[in-house]
C-alpha positions as CSV (number, residue, x, y, z in Angstrom):
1,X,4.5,-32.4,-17.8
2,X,1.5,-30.0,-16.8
3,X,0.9,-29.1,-13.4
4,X,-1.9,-31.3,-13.5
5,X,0.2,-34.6,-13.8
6,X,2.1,-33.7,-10.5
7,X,1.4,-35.1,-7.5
8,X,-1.4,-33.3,-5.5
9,X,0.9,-32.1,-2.5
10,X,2.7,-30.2,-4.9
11,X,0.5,-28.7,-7.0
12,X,0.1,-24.8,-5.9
13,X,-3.7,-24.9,-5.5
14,X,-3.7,-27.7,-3.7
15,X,-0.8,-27.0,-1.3
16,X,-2.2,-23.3,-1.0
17,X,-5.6,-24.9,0.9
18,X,-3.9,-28.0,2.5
19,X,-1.5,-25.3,4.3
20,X,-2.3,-21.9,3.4
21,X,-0.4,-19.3,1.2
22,X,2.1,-18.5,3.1
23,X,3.5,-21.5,2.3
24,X,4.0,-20.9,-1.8
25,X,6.7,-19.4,-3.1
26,X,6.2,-16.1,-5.3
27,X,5.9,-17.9,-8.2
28,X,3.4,-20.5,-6.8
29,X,1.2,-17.5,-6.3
30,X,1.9,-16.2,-9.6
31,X,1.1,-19.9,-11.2
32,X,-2.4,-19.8,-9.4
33,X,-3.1,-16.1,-10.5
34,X,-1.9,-17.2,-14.2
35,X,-4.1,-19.8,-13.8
36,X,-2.4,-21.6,-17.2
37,X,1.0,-21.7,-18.8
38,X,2.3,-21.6,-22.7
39,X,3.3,-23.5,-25.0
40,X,6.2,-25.9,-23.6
41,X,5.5,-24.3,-20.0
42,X,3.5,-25.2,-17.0
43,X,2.2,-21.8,-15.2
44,X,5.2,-22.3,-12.3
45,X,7.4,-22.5,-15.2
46,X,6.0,-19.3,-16.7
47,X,5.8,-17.6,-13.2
48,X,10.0,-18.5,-12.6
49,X,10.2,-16.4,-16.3
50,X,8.4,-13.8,-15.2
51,X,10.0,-13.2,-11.6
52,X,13.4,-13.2,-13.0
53,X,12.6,-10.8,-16.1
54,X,11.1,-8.1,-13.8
55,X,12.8,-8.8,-11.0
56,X,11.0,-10.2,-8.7
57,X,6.8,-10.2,-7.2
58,X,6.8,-6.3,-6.5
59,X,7.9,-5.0,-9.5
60,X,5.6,-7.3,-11.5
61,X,2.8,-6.2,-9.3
62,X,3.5,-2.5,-9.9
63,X,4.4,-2.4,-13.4
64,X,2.4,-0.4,-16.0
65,X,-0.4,-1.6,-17.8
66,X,2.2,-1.1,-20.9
67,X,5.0,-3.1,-19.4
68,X,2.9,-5.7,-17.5
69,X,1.2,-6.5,-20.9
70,X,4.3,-7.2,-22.5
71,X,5.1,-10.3,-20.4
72,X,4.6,-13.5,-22.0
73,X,1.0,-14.9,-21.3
74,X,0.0,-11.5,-19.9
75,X,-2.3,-8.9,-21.6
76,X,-5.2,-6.2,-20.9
77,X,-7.0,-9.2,-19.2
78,X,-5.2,-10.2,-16.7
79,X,-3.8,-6.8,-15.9
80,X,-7.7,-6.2,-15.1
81,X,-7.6,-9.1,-12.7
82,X,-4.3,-7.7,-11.2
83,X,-5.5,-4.1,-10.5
84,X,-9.0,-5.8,-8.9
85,X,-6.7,-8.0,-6.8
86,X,-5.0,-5.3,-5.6
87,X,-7.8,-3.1,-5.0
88,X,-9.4,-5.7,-3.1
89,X,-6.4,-6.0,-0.9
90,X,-6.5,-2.3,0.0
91,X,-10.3,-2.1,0.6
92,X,-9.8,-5.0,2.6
93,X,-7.4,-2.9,5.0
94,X,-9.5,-0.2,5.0
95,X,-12.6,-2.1,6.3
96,X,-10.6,-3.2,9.2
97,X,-9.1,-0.3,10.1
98,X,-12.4,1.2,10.4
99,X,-13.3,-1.6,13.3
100,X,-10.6,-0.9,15.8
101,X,-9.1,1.3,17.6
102,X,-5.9,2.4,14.8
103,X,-3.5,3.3,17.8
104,X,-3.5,-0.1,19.0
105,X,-2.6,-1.4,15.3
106,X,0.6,0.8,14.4
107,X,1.4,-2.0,12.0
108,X,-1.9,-2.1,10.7
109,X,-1.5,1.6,9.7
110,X,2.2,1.1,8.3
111,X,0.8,-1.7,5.5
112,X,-1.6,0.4,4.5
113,X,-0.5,3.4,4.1
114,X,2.5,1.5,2.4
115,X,-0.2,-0.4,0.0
116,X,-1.5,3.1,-1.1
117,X,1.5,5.4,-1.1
118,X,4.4,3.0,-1.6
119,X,4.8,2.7,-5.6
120,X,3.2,6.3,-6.2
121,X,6.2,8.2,-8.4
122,X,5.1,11.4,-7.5
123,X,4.8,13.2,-3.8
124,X,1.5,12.6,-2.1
125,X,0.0,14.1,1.4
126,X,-2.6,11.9,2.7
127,X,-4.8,12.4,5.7
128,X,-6.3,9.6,7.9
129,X,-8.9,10.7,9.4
130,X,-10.8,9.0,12.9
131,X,-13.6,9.6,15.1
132,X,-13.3,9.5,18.8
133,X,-12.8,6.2,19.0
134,X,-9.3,6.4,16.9
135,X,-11.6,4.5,14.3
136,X,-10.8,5.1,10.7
137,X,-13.4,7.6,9.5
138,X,-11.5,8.0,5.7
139,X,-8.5,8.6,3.6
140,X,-7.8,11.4,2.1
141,X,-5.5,12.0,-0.5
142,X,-5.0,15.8,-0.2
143,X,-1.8,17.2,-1.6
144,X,0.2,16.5,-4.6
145,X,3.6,17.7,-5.6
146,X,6.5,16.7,-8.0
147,X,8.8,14.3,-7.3
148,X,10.8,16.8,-4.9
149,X,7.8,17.6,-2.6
150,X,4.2,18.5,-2.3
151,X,2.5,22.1,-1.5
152,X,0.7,21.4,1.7
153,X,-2.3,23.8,3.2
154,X,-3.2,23.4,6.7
155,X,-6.2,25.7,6.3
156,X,-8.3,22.6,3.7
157,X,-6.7,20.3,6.1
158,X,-8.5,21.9,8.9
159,X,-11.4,22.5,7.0
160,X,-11.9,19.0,5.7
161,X,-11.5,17.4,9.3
162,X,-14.2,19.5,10.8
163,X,-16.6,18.8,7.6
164,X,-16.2,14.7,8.5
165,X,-16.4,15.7,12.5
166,X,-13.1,14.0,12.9
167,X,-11.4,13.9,16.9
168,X,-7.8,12.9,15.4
169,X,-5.7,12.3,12.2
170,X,-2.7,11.1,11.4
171,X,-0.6,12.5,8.5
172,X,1.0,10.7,6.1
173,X,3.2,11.1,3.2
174,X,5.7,9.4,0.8
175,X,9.0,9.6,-0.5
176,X,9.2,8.9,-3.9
177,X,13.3,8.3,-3.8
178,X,11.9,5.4,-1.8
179,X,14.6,6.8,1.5
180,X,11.9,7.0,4.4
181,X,13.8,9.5,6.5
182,X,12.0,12.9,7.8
183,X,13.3,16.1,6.4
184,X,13.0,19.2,8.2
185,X,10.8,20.4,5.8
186,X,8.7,17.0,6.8
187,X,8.9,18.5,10.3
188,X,8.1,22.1,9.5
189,X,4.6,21.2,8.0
190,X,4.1,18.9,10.9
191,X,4.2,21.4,13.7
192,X,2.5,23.8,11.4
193,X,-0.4,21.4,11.3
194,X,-0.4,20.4,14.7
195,X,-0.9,24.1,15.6
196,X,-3.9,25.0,13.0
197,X,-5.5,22.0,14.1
198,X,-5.2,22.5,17.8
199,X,-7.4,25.1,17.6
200,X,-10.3,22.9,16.6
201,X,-9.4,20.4,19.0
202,X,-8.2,18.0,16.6
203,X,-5.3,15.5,17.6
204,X,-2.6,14.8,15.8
205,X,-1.9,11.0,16.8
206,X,1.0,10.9,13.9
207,X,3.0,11.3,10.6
208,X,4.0,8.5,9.0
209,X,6.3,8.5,6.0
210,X,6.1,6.1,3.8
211,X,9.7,5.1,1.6
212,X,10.7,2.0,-0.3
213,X,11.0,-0.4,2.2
214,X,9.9,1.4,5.6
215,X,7.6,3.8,7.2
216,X,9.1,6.0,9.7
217,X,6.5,7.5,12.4
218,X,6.9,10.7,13.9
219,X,5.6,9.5,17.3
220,X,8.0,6.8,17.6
221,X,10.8,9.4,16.7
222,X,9.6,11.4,19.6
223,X,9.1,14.1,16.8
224,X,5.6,15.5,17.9
């Protein structure tokens, strides 16, 4: 039976704007993105398929354009849609980070620096940086290193805060082993940054660290 024969309350369209998407299931979402199933199989059907051969929404999401195109009923065309989807989504943070004030929105900060940093497989140090306001001025992707760490230099830090007049940053990087937890190293870097960018006044509100399934902050740690 296609998804079309079922009744309308069940139907993932229809239930998605009679009660909104967080009420589908991952492969509801899936069956709307797919838009059409196979052969045999409605799109929920194919979704299930999918979720359990990669192992669930995630890894689907962040699989290569290789791999992803390899799934049944998948291929260079919708991995397009994917990536805009995505890209969206991040853009769509960004916009409203840059409307309010980022220190009231810790989690606001944590999802998006997740969305950008989260599946990366090597180390990257990123910069947020704000105006006086504590308003999202840009990201800046900075520093990138191997999968054991990234070469970080305060001076082009510096230098690239007073070239977009920023008042404040907050640092950011991730772990690739996807384990969240600050090394000392992690803490070296931060004090040295602190202390080149005192001397232009520039604040450093925090450093987040982005892992697997968490992103620790410095400032809540009472480590700055």
């Amino acid at each position: 039976m296609s998804i079309a024969d079922w009744p309308a309350a069940e139907r993932p369209r229809e239930k998605l704007l009679e009660l909104g998407p967080k009420a589908l299931s991952d492969a509801e979402l899936l069956a709307i993105f797919l838009r059409v199933g196979c052969v045999g199989k409605s799109a929920v059907d194919l979704a299930r398929e999918l979720l359990q051969e990669y192992g669930g929404l995630r890894p689907l999401l962040e699989a290569s354009q290789n791999d992803f195109c390899k799934g049944l009923g998948l291929g260079s065309a919708k991995y397009a849609q994917l990536q805009a989807v995505l890209e969206m989504g991040r853009r769509h943070l960004s916009a409203t980070m840059k409307e309010g004030d980022l220190l009231t929105s810790p989690d606001l900060v944590r999802n998006y620096l997740s969305a950008q940093l989260r599946h990366q497989p090597h180390e990257i140090f990123a910069v947020l940086f704000l105006d006086n306001q504590n308003r999202l001025i840009s990201y800046e992707e900075m520093f990138y290193g191997t999968i054991n760490g990234a070469s970080v230099y305060p001076r082009e830090v510096v230098k690239k805060a007073l070239a977009k007049n920023s008042a404040a940053v907050i640092l950011a990087h991730n772990h690739p082993s996807g384990v969240a937890e600050p090394s000392q190293a992690d803490q070296r870097i931060t004090r040295r940054l602190q202390d080149a960018l005192q001397l232009v006044d520039v604040r450093v509100i925090d450093h987040m660290v982005v892992g697997d399934k968490e992103v620790i902050s410095f400032a809540e740690r009472g480590l700055l």
